[in-house]
C-alpha positions, 0 to 999 in steps of 0.5 A: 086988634092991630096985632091980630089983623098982623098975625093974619096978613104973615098967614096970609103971605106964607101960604101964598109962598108955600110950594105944594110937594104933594103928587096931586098933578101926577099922569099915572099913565106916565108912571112906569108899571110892572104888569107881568111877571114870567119866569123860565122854566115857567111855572105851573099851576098845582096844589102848591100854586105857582110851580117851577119843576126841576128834574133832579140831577142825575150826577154832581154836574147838573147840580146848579141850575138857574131860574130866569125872570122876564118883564112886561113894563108899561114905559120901561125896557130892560132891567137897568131901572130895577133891583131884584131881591129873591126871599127863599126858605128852605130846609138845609142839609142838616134838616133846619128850616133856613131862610136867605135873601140874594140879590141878583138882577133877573136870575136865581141859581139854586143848588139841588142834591142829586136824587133827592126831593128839594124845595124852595119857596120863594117871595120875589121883590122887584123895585122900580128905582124910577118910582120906588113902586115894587112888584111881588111875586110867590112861587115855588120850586120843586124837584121832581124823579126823571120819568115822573108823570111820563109816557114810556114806549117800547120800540124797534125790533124783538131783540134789539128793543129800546124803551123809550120815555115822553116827559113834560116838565113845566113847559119843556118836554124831553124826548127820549128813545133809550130811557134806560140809557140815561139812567145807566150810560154804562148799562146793558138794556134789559128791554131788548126782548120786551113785548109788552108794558102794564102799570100800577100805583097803589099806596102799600099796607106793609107795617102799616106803613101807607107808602106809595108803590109804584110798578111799571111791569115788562114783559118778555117774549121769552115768557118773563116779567120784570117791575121797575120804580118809573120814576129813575127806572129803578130794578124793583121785583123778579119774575119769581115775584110777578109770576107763579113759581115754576113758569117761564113760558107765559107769553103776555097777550094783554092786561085786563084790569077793572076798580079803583084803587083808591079803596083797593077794589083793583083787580087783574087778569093777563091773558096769554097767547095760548090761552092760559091766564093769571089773576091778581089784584092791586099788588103786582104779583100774579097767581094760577087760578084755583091752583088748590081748588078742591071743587071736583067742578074746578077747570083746568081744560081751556084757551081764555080769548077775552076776558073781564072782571065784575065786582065780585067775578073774573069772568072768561071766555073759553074758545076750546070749549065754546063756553064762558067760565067764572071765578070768584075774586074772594081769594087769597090775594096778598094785601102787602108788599111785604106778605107777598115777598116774604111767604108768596111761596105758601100764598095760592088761590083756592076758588076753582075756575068754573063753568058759567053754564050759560045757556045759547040754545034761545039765540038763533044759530046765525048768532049764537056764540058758539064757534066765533072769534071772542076779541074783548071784553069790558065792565061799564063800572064809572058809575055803578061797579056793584052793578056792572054786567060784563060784555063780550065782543065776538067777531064771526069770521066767516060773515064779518059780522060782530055780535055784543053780548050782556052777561046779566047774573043770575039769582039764587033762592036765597036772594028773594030781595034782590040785593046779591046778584052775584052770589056764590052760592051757584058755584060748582052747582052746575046751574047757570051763573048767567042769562045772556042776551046779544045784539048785532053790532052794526057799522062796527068795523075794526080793522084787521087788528082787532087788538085796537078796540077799547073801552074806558070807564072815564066814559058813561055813555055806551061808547066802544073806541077802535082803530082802522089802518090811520083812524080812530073811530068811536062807536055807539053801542046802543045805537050803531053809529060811529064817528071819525075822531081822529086821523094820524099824521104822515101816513102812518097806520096805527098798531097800538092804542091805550087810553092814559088810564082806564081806571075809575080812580078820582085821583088820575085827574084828565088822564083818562080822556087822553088816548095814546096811540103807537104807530107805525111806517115801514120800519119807523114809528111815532107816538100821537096823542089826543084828548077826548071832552066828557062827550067824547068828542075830540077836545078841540082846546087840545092840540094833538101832539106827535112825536117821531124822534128824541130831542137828539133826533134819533128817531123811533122804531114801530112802536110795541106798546105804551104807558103812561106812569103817574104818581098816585096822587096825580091829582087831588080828588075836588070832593 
């Protein structure tokens, strides 16, 4: 008994000596913390999560380049307390995946091959010595082609014109006024006579062989066409691959161009501006239409205005001869790259250009189409491209009034259930291919360039976008109202306008609610952009940018013309 009662009292004393270690009396408000983590060049939201993009080098001498982390710490300041440790994994030169930990306080230098695709992933460790507590962070880094995802413009005067590039990597946006130049310093600029700009992406067939094609195509006053790869400007197709044999004078006025491409229903048709015009689809090569149309009906006497393309027709608008002519799209068009460039000389289109017959005599002579001015033509396809009508825009000069009006096709007697309704078997038959109804369109005043008027499939309500002197207005077909949008800058007129894309592909993301517009003042010029919510209204989160000189401070001519060039998948469709 006496023994126990001892062992207690010992217990008993050594735990009142015994010091507790443990952190129970800690002020955690007093602990140093790590709360953001920020790099430079800052990162990016894509599909890889958090994304650093690196230009690719253009020459050995930008080869290395430097990542910079900056800190928000609770209590602490600098990085005097705190150790770095950067885990990257990459594939090295020799096609091995390799994995490296460096130890640097506050930066990362990572080698980049000059024009090539490289990528890092990296885990980021940063210890608190003070604490021993660390904070970690994943992101990557990617290299990307000069031009990827940027906006080229053609500007100055005919005949010592420049094309000129907009480009946001990351948080940083270069602007350039000679994108060419930067590629090639030694050079000889091909842009000097470029009166015009159009765009396609577009994954190629050739050898079944699903490789991504991209295509910025100039045309030249001097009745040319060149393509460019954008992305490092890039010498890619001739003339005598864009344009017809045997044709030098075809002077570009404008690109039409409806579908998706996606599912390769893409078409085009470029007007000229003496009224002949080329058609094609997804591939960048274009065709006379009905070159070898055997049809005794076949057209070959006209001036195309306006023009648009349906699900299954190119349909015009003949100011010669005061009628609307069609063309079947099931034709000979090349599915490849590779049929195109090696028997493009024995591909020609064999559908005949045709009357449309379509008869004005129930429109009221004040109205009927017949001798006014045709300035554009569109498809409201978003939602329903199988079904869609054409419309075409006639301005009367004499009056000033503007006139809608709604192609609907007919049907033939063998489509008793109603599912074809543009059927070919009307061609060439001399009947009527469309009824036709039109509407005044009241308040519609576009300015004197009527060039500025456009539509967007991006857009399911009936809207129609045009510009006057410095503002952009939105008009309401359906009803007659318009809406002032937006208002340039610095007293500057607008001359070119063009939405990022006006396609209904699901991969081009947001690109479609922004609009560019070119403008001009005296001999200067500048780029403005907006971005347009799924209403139409100016996106207030979104603040318009302006730009009138490089990053240099060179600044811009009167601006021709615009183009946005992005890559394919520009954006994962979120099906």
């Amino acid at each position: 008994m006496k023994k126990t009662l001892y062992t207690l009292l010992v217990a008993s004393l050594l735990t009142a000596c015994y010091e507790d270690k443990g952190n129970y009396d800690y002020n955690f408000s007093e602990l140093n913390e790590i709360t953001k983590v920020t790099f430079s060049p800052a990162t990016v939201e894509t599909i890889d999560g958090k994304t650093i993009e690196l230009q690719q080098p253009l020459n050995e001498s930008e080869t290395t380049k430097r990542i910079e982390v900056a800190l928000e710490q609770t209590i602490a300041s600098g990085m005097d307390n705190l150790e770095f440790m950067w885990v990257r994994t990459y594939i090295n030169e020799e096609g091995h995946q390799t994995k490296d930990t460096i130890d640097t306080k506050g930066y990362l230098e990572v080698e980049l091959p000059v024009g090539k695709d490289m990528r890092y992933d990296v885990l980021l460790e940063v210890k608190d010595n003070t604490t021993s507590l660390a904070s970690y962070t994943n992101f990557v880094i990617k290299t990307r082609p000069i031009f990827k995802n940027s906006l080229f413009f053609l500007h100055g005067a005919q005949g010592s014109r420049k094309l000129g590039n907009i480009e946001t990597i990351g948080a940083e946006t270069k602007v350039r006024t000679d994108a060419y130049q930067a590629i090639n310093p030694e050079g000889t600029n091909p842009f000097m006579n470029a009166i015009g700009l159009s765009y396609s992406t577009y994954y190629d067939l050739s050898h079944n062989d699903m490789k991504q094609s991209n295509n910025l195509s100039i045309y030249t006053s001097k009745g040319e066409a060149f393509t460019y790869e954008p992305f490092g400007l890039k010498y890619k197709f001739n003339p005598n691959f864009i344009y017809p044999a045997g044709t030098n004078d075809f002077m570009f006025i404008r690109n039409i161009e409806t579908g998706d491409p996606s599912n390769y229903s893409y078409y085009r048709c470029v007007l000229s501006r003496d009224g002949r015009f080329y058609i094609g689809n997804y591939i960048v090569k274009l065709y006379i239409p009905g070159q070898y149309a055997s049809d005794p009906n076949h057209q070959t006497d006209y001036q195309v205005t306006a023009a648009t393309i349906t699900k299954n027709h190119f349909v015009l608008w003949d100011a010669k001869n005061n009628r609307f002519l069609y063309i079947s799209k099931n034709d000979s068009f090349g599915t490849s790259e590779y049929d195109v460039l090696n028997y493009g000389q024995w591909m020609t289109l064999y559908k005949p250009i045709l009357d449309a017959n379509v008869d004005f005599s129930h429109i009221p002579s004040e109205a009927n189409p017949t001798g006014k001015k045709a300035v554009y033509a569109y498809i409201q396809y978003r939602e329903n491209y199988d079904e869609a009508h054409p419309f075409f825009i006639f301005k009367d000069e004499n009056t000033g009034k503007f006139y809608q009006y709604e192609l609907t096709p007919l049907l033939t007697e063998d489509d008793k259930d109603g599912k074809s309704k543009d059927d070919e078997k009307n061609e060439g038959t001399g009947e009527s291919a469309f009824s036709i109804s039109y509407k005044e369109m009241r308040n519609f005043e576009p300015g004197e360039n009527l060039n500025l008027i456009c539509y967007n499939a991006y857009f399911t309500t009936n809207y129609i976008f045009y510009a006057d002197g410095s503002d952009v207005y939105r008009y309401n077909i359906s009803n007659g109202d318009k809406t002032l949008l937006y208002t340039v800058p610095e007293e500057y007129t607008i001359n070119v306008m063009k939405f990022r894309v006006n396609n209904s592909c699901s991969n081009t993301g947001d690109l479609g609610y922004i609009l560019t517009l070119g403008l001009s003042k005296g001999s200067e010029g500048a780029i403005a952009e907006i971005k347009l919510n799924t209403a139409s209204d100016l996106d207030n989160e979104f603040e318009p940018l302006f730009y009138n000189q490089s990053s240099d401070g060179e600044k811009f001519g009167v601006i021709q013309d615009v183009q946005f060039a992005h890559e394919y998948m520009y954006q994962v469709p979120n099906y």
